[in-house]
N, C-alpha and C positions, 0 to 999 in steps of 0.2 A: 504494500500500500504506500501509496505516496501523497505527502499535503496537496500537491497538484490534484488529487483526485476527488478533492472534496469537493460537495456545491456547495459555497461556503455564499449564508445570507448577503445581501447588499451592505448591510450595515456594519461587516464584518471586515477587517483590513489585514495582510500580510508582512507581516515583520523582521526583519534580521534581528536575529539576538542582539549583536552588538548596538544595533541604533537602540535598546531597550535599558540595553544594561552596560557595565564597565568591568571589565573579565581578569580578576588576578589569579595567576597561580602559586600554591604553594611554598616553602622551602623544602629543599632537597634532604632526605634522610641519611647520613652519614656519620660515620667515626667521629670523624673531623669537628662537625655540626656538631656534633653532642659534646664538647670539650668548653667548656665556659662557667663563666659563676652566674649566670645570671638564665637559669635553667627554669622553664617556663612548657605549661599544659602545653601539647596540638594535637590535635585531630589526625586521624590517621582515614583510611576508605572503609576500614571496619566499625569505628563508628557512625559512618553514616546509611541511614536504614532510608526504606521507602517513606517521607514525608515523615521523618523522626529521627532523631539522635541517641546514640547509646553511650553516655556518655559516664557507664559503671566502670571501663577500665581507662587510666589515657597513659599516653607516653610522652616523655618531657624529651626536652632539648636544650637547647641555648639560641636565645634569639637578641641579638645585639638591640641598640636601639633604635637603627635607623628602620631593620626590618620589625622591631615593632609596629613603629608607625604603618610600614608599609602594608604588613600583614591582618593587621588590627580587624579584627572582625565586630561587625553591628545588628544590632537587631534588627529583621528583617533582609539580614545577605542570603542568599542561596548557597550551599555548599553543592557540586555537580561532580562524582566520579570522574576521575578522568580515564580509569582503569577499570579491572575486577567487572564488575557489574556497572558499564558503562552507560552513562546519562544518570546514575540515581544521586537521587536529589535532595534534600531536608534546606532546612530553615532556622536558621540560628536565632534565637532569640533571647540571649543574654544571660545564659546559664551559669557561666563563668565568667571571672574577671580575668585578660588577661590568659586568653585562650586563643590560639594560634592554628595553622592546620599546615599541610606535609604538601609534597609536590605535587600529588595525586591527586590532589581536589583542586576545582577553580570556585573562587569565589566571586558570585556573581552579583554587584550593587546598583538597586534601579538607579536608573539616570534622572527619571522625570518622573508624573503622575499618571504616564498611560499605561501602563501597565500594574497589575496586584499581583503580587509575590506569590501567594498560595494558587492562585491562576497557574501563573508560570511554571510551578510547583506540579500542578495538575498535568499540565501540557505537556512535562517533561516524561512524566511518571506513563501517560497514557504512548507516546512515541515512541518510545525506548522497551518500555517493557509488555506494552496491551498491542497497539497498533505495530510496530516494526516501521514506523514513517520515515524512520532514520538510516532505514537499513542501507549499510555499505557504506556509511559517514566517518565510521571510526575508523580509525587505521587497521585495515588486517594483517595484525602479525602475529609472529606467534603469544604475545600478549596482547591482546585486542586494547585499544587505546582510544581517549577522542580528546584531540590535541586541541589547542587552546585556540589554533586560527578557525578547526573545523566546528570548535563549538558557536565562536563568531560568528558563522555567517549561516547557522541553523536558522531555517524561516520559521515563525512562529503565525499563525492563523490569530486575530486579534479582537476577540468583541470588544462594544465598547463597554466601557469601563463598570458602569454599574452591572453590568447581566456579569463582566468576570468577577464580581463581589460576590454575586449568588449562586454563580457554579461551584463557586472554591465553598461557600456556605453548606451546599447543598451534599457536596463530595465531603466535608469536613464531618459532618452531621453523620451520616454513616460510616465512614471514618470512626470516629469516636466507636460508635456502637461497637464496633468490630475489635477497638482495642480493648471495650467496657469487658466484652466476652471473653477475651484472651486473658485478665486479669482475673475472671471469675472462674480458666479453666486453669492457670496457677494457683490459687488458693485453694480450688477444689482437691488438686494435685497433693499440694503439700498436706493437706487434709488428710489424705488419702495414707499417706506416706507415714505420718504421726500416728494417725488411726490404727493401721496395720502393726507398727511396733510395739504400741499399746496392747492390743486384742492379744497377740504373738505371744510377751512377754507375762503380761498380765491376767488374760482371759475374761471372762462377764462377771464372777461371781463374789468380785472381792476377796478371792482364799489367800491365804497365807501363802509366801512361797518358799520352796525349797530348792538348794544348790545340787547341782548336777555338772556333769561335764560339760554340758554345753549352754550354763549357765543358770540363773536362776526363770523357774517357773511355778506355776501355780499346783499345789499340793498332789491334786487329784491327776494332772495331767500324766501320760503313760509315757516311756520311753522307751525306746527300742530301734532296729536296724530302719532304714525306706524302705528295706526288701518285707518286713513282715506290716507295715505300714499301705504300701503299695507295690506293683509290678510293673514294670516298664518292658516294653517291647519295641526293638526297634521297626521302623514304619515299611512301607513298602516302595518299591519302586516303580515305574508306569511303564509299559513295553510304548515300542512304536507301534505297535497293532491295535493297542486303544486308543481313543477316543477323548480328546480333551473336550468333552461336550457333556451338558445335560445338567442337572442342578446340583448334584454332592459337590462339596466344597475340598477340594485338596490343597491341604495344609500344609507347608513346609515351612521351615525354621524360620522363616519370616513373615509367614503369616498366610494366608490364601490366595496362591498364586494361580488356579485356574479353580475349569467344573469339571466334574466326570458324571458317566450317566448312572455307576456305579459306586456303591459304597462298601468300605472294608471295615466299619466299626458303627457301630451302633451310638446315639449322642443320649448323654453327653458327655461330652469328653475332654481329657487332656491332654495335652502332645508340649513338647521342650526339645529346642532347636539343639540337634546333634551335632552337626556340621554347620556350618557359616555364621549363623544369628546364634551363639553359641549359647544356651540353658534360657533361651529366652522361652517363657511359659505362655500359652493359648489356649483359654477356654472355650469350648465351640457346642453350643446348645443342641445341634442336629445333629445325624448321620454325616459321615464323611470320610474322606482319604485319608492317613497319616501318610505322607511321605517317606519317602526314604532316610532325607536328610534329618528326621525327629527320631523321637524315642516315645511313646502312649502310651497312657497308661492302662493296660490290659486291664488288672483286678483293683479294684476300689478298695477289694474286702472290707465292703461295709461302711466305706465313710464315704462322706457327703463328693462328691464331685468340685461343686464352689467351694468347699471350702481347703480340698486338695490343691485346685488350682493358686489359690491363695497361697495356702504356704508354702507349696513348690516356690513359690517367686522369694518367699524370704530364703532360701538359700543361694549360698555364693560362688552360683556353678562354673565364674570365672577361674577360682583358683585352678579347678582341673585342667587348663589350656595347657597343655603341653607345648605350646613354644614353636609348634611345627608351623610350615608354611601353610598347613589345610589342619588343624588343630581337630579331634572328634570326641566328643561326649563319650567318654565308657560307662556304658550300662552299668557293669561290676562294680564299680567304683563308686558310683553314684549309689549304689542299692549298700552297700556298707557304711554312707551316712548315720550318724546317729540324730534321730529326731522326736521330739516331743508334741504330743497332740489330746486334745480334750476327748469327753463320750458323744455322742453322734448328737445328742440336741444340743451343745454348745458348738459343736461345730457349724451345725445348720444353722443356729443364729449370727456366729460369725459371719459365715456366709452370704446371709441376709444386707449383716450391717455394710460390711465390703460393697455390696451390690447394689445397694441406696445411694451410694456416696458415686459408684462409679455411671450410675445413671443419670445423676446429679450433671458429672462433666460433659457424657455424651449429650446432653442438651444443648450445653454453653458451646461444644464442638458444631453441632449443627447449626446451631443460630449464628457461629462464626461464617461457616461456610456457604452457608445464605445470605448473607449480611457481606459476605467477598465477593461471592455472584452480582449480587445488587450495584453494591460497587463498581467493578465489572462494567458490567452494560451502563451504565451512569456514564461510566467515565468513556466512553466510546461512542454512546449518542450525544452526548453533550459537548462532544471537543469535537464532533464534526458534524454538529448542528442536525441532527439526525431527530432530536426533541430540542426545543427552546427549553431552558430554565422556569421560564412562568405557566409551562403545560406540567410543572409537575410537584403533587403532591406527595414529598419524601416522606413528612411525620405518619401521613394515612399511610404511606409504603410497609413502612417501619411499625407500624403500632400492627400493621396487616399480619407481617413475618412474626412477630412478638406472640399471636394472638394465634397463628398456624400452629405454631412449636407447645403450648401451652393444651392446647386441645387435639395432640398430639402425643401427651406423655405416656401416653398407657399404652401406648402401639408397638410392637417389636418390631426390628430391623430384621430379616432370617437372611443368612445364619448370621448369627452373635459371636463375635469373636473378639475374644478381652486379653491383651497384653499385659 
């Protein structure tokens, strides 16, 4: 796709970057550079994210004083990759005092008042990463690059100025949503995470606990080998004579990489990556394939499924890695673990509470994912006038997808598959 191909409104004008904006680059990363007293934050291309800053780690330098001034960053500059993930863009807004950036970003400062920053921001984000407007701009080498004179003379499609207040409005508003979800499926996470070593350690009933080899646990809870626990069986492998079709899900160590018409284990079940995604654990509520590359859990003996999958994952199937260049889960070895586990109704409630919590994220997961979509086609009709700004009702959008998800919650995805 090319900005030439838009039919771009009457009201609409075509812009070179540089008539918009004043384009500096970086300083250079070096030994050299980094030798001074007067050793000061910059930004690197790792902190700059799509329309945000990650500004949790930084890296210092030495920046004398003339490239202070020179380098000085303002609220409202564009930072623009020049590298890595070429055109991505954010927006400095005075997080630091005295914060600097590396050669790999240009910093870009409006000139005048025809242009809105989070516009531009938009227009960058949609050409570079959604549309391809820009494709073959960057240097092709074998580090792809977009150099300072090529980012000058990027044309820019230009409404006027109040309608780029309410696209970037309109993009920012779901925007937000999508980061509000992302925050609520890290908390959920860490939740999850505390929850688990809780239950694990402690179990439902308040009991007293007692020291074991493999640390303390709760009074009543049994201990003994995985092998008299559970059985593991490693998975099967698929001929070319079958059939990657039909709706069993097969499973491999990273999770369900196709369908067969056929199933080799009855659900629900467990499977943990033997080969590649190594002890990573899968619980799968139907029929299905174990792979080759797993190990399934054949006999339950009697305990809860959820909550086997569960405590499979508290163990540290990393340390078994042999070091090889193709590393493989040994069954044996695993089945000589020593592990500790409650009677079948705490286990079922465990399970339970696990399950609440992990339904919890896959909400916030999909209302992300629809909330990206949205996004999405927004930023694609709106940066080539495909809808005007004032044909659309975002908050009715948004309250719509909010109100989908909610009357939604009781519905299962098939098959279920929990990492």
């Amino acid at each position: 796709m090319n900005y030439e191909d838009f039919s771009l409104p009457h009201d609409w004008n075509v812009r070179r970057f540089d008539s918009l904006f004043t384009v500096q680059q970086g300083k250079q990363v070096s030994k050299k550079n980094r030798r001074g007293e007067n050793h000061c934050h910059f930004l690197r291309t790792k902190n700059v994210l799509w329309g945000r800053l990650d500004l949790s780690v930084l890296d210092e330098m030495d920046f004398k004083g003339v490239e202070e001034k020179r380098l000085a960053l303002k609220p409202g500059d564009l930072l623009v990759c020049e590298g890595g993930a070429i055109g991505r863009t954010a927006i400095w807004r005075g997080e630091l005092n005295r914060c600097y950036y590396q050669n790999h970003i240009h910093r870009a400062r409006v000139r005048d008042g025809t242009v809105y920053q989070r516009f531009a921001l938009y227009w960058l984000w949609y050409a570079f990463k959604v549309g391809k407007v820009y494709f073959g701009r960057g240097n092709v080498t074998t580090i792809p690059n977009l150099s300072q004179s090529r980012l000058r003379e990027l044309p820019i499609p230009l409404p006027p100025l109040f309608e780029q207040r309410k696209i970037a409005a309109v993009l920012g508003l779901v925007q937000r949503a999508i980061e509000q979800q992302e925050r609520l499926i890290n908390l959920t996470t860490e939740l999850k995470k505390s929850l688990m070593h809780k239950l694990f350690t402690e179990g439902l009933r308040g009991e007293p606990q007692k020291q074991t080899e493999i640390g303390p646990v709760p009074e009543s809870w049994e201990i003994t080998r995985l092998d008299d626990f559970c059985i593991l069986q490693r998975g099967f492998d698929i001929t070319k004579k079958e059939q990657f079709s039909g709706n069993v899900p097969v499973v491999s160590s990273g999770g369900i990489f196709s369908y067969h018409n056929v199933a080799k284990v009855k659900g629900p079940g467990v499977v943990i990556g033997r080969k590649g995604t190594l002890g990573t654990v899968h619980y799968i509520d139907v029929d299905y394939w174990p792979h080759d590359t797993t190990l399934w859990v054949r006999d339950f003996k009697g305990h809860d499924p959820l909550f086997t999958a569960h405590f499979l994952k508290t163990l540290s199937f990393e340390r078994f890695n042999s070091g090889a260049s193709n590393p493989t889960l040994n069954r044996n070895t695993v089945h000589a673990e020593l592990v500790t586990y409650p009677d079948i109704e705490e286990q079922e409630n465990i399970g339970r509470i696990i399950r609440t919590v992990e339904d919890k994220a896959g909400v916030h997961e999909l209302k992300r994912r629809s909330l990206a979509d949205l996004f999405r086609t927004l930023l694609h009709q709106l940066m080539t006038a495909q809808i005007r700004v004032h044909d659309i009702d975002v908050e009715g959008i948004l309250e719509q997808v909010s109100g989908e998800f909610r009357d939604g919650l009781s519905s299962k995805q098939q098959p279920v598959l929990e990492k």
